[in-house]
C-alpha positions in Angstrom: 125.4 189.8 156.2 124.8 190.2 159.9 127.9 188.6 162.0 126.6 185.7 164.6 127.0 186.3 167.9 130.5 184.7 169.2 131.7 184.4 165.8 134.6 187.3 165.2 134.9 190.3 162.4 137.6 189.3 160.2 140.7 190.9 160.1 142.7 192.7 158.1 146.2 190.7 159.4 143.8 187.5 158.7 143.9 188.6 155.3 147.2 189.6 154.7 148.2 186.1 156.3 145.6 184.3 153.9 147.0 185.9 151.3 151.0 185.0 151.7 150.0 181.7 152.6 147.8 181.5 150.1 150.3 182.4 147.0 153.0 180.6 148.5 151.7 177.6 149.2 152.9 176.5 145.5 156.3 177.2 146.4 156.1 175.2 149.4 155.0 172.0 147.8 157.1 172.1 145.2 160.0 172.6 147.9 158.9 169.4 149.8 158.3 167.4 146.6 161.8 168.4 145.8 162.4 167.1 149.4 161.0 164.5 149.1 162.7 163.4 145.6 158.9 163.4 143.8 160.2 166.6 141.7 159.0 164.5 138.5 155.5 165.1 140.2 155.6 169.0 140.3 154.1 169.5 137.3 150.7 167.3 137.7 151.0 168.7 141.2 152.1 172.2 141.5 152.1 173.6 137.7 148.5 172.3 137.2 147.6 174.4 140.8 145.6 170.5 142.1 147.1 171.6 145.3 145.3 174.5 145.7 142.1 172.6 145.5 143.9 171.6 149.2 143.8 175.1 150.3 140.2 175.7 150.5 140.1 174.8 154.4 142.6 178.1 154.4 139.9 180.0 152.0 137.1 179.3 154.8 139.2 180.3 157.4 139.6 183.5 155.7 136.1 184.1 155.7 133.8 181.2 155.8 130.8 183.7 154.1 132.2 182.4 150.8 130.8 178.8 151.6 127.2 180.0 151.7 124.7 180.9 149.6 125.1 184.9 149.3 127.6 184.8 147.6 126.6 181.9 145.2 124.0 183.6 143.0 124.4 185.1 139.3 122.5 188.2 138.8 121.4 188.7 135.1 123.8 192.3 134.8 127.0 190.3 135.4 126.9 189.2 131.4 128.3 193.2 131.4 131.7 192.5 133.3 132.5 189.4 131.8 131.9 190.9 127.9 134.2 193.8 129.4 137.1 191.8 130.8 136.6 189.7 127.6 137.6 192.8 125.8 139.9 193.9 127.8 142.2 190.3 127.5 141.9 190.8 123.3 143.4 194.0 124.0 146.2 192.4 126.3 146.4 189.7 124.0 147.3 192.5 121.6 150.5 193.9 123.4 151.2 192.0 126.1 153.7 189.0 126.6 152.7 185.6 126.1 153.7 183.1 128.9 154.6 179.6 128.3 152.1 177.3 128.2 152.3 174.0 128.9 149.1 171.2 129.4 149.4 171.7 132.8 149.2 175.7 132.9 146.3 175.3 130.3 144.8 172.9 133.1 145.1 175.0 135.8 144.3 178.3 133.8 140.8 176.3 133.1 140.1 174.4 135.6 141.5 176.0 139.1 142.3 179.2 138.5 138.6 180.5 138.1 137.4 178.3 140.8 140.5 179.1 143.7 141.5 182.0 142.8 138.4 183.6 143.2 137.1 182.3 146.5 140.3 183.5 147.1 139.9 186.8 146.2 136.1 186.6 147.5 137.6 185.6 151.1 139.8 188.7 150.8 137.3 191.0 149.5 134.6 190.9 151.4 136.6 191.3 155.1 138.1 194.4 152.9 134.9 196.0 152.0 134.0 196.0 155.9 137.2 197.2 157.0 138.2 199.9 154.8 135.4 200.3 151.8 134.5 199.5 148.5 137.7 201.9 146.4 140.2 201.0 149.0 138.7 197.1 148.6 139.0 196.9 145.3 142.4 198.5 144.6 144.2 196.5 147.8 142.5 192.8 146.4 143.6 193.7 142.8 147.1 195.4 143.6 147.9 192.2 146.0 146.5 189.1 143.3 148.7 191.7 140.6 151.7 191.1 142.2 151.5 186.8 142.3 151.3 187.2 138.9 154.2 187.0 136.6 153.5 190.5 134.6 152.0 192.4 137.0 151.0 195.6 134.9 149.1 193.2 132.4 147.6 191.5 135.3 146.5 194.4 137.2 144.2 195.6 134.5 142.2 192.3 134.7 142.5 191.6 138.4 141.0 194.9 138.8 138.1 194.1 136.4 137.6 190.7 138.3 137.5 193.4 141.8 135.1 195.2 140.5 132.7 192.2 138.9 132.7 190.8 142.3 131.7 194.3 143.8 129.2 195.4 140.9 127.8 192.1 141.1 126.9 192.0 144.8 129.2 189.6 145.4 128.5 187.5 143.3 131.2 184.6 142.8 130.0 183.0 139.9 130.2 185.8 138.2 133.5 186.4 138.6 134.6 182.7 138.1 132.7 183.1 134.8 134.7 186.2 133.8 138.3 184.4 134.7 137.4 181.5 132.4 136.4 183.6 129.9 139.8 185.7 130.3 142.0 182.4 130.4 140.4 180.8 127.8 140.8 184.2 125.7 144.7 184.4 126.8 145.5 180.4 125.9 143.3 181.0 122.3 145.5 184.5 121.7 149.0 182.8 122.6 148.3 179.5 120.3 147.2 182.1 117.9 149.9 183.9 117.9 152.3 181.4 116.7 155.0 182.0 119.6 154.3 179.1 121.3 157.4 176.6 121.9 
């Protein structure tokens, strides 16, 4: 996409910027609810991740391209990379630790996760893929969204599938949002399968 004229390249410190304040954003409401004395609202706040929904201002400020249409489209191929990150979770789901669940987890890893997180990582990506190309794109965006998750070698597998779905799939973000959903709902069927849940 062509850059208008006035409008600046994003940056790399942008990014890295977006990104802490992005991921600990959670930790700061939950410290002011705590603040505040609301700490019985930190669940339906925080756990569920409905504050995030309050960081998409940040997400446009990252790079507004993920508000327009470019990167809004599903092409027809990108059915491949979400039956392959499906796969890939029923592996995980096979060795990996189950986290605790609880109904506002399940929320967030439904609804908000798929949605944020990925404009998220769209905002990210696509400054990346100018600055410093496609490998070095992908590997940065997953290696950085690895490490806010709690296991980060089981989450680096899939948030480098998700990196390359959005890359493979010319940017697309639906296809990507499709993939996490799939994932989550594949990782909340496998833990209530599993019988290990509290």
């Amino acid at each position: 996409m062509m850059q208008a004229p006035g409008q600046p390249r994003p940056s790399i410190t942008r990014v890295i910027v977006f990104f802490v304040a992005f991921v600990f954003s959670g930790e700061v409401v939950s410290a002011l609810l705590g603040w505040l004395g609301l700490s019985d609202f930190n669940g339906p706040i925080v756990e569920s991740g409905a504050y995030a929904f309050l960081l998409l201002p940040l997400v446009y400020w990252a790079d507004p391209r993920v508000f327009t249409k470019e990167l809004w489209r599903l092409p027809i191929h990108a059915w491949a990379g979400v039956v392959a990150l499906a796969v890939l979770q029923v592996f995980i789901n096979s060795i990996g630790p189950n986290p605790s669940l609880t109904k506002y987890r399940i929320f967030s890893a439904i609804l908000v996760a798929p949605i944020i997180e990925e404009m998220a990582r769209a905002a990210m990506q696509c400054t990346l893929l100018q600055r410093i190309g496609v490998f070095w794109a992908v590997v940065t965006t997953a290696t950085l969204w690895a490490t806010a998750h709690a296991h980060f070698w089981i989450a680096l597998p899939q948030q480098l599938a998700l990196s390359v779905i959005f890359v493979s799939c010319r940017k697309s973000l639906p296809a990507t949002i499709i993939a996490h959903l799939v994932m989550n709902i594949l990782a909340i069927v496998g833990f209530e399968l599993s019988g290990l849940h509290p």
